[in-house]
SESEKOL-620225 format. One record per residue: x, y, z negated of N, C-alpha, C in turn. Coordinates in steps of 0.1 Angstrom, whole numbers, plus 5000, padded with zeros to 4 digits. Each point is the difference from the previous one (the first is absolute). Layout:
# SESEKOL-620225
XYZXYZXYZ;...
This chain:
# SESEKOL-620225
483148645062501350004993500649865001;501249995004500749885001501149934986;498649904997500449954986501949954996;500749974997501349875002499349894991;500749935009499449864986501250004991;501050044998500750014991499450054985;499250095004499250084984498849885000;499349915005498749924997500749884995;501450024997500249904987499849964989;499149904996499350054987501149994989;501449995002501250004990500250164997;499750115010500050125001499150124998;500049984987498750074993500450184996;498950055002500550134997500750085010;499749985014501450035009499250095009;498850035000499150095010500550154999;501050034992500750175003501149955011;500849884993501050025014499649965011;499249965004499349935008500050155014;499150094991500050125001501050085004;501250014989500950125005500549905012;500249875005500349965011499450045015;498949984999499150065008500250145000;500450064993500050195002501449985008;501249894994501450065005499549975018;499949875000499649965019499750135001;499150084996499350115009501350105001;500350014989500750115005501549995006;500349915002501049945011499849985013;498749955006499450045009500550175010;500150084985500050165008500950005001;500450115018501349975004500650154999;498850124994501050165002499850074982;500550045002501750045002501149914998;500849975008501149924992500550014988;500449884993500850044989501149904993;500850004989500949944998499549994984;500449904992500049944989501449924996;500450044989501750034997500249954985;500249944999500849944983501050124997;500050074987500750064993500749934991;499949914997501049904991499150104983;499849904988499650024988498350035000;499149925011498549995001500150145008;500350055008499750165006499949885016;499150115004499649945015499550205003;501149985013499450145006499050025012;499050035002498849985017500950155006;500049935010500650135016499450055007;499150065000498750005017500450145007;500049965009500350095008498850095010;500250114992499050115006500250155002;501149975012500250145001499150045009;499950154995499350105003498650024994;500149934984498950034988500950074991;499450104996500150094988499749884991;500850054982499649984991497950034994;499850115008498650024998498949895006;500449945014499549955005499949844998;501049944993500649874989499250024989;499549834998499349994987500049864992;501250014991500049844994499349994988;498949885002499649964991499949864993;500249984985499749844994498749984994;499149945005499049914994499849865002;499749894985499849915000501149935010;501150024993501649985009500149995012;499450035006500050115011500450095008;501249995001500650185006499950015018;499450144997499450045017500950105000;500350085010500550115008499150025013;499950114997498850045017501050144999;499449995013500650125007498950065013;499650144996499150085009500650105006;499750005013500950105008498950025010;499750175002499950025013500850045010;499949985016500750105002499850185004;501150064996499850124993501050075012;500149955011500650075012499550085008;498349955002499550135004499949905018;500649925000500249935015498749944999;499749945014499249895005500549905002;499149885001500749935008500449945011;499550145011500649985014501250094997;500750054993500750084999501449914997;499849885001500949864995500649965012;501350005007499949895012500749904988;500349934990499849934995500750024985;498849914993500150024986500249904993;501449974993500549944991500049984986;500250084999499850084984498549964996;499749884990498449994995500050174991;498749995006499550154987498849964993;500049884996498449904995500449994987;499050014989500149954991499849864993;500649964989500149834996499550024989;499949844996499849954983501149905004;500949994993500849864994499949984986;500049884998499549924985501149924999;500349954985500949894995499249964990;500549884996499049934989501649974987;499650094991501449994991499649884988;501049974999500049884985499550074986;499749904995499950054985500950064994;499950134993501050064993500750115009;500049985013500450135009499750154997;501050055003499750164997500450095010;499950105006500250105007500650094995;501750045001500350064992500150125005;499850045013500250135007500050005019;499850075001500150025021500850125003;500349955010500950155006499950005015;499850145004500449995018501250055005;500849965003500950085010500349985007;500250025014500649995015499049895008;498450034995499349925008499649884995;500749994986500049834994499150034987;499249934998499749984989499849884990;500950024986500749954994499249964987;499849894997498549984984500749884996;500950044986500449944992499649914991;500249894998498549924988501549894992;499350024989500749904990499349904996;500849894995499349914994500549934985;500050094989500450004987500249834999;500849954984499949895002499049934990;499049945007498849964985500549934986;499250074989500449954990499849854997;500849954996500149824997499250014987;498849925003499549934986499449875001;499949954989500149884994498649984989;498950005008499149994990499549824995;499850004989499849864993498549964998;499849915005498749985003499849874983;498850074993499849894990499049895006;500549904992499149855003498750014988;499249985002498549944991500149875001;499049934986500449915002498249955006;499749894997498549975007499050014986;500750044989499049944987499550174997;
């Protein structure tokens, strides 16, 4: 695993999760299928786009863990062809995993498919402001 020396600051205490979800985002930026788009809705809404036509909703699977959100997509193909039966094939028929590493507080508020797109809405509420007061002791 490739440390940063950024985090082996000893001014930087406590920082071994982000350290982490950094290392998860690299990875999953790395992956290059299915395409997709990521879109500001204005008021914390951020919409994901991936494009997967020719998946059923049955075949689509969004999930969040440990902020987290995956979409995989399983597909056979169900044509009944071979693949000498191809003089060439464009159309992937493979299944994926794409991953996103969401912020604190992120939510998923819904998915939709239509015309080949698929659509995963996420909010990001606005955190509550607090002001906690820390008492002093004295040494006696």
């Amino acid at each position: 695993m490739n440390r940063s020396v950024l985090f082996d600051s000893p001014y930087l205490l406590g920082f071994e999760h982000t350290r982490s979800l950094i290392e998860r985002a690299a990875k999953a930026a790395a992956e290059s299928y299915p395409p997709y788009n990521v879109e500001d809705r204005g008021d914390g809404g951020i919409r994901i786009t991936l494009a997967v036509a020719g998946f059923s909703p049955e075949q689509l699977e969004v999930t969040v863990e440990d902020r987290q959100l995956t979409v995989a997509g399983r597909r056979e193909d169900q044509s009944g062809r071979t693949e000498d039966a191809y003089l060439h094939r464009g159309i992937a028929a493979r299944g994926f995993i794409r991953s996103f590493v969401l912020a604190d507080g992120m939510v998923v508020d819904g998915a939709s498919l239509e015309h080949g797109l698929l659509h995963i809405d996420l909010a990001r509420p606005e955190p509550e402001r607090r002001l906690v007061r820390v008492p002093i002791r004295t040494g006696a």
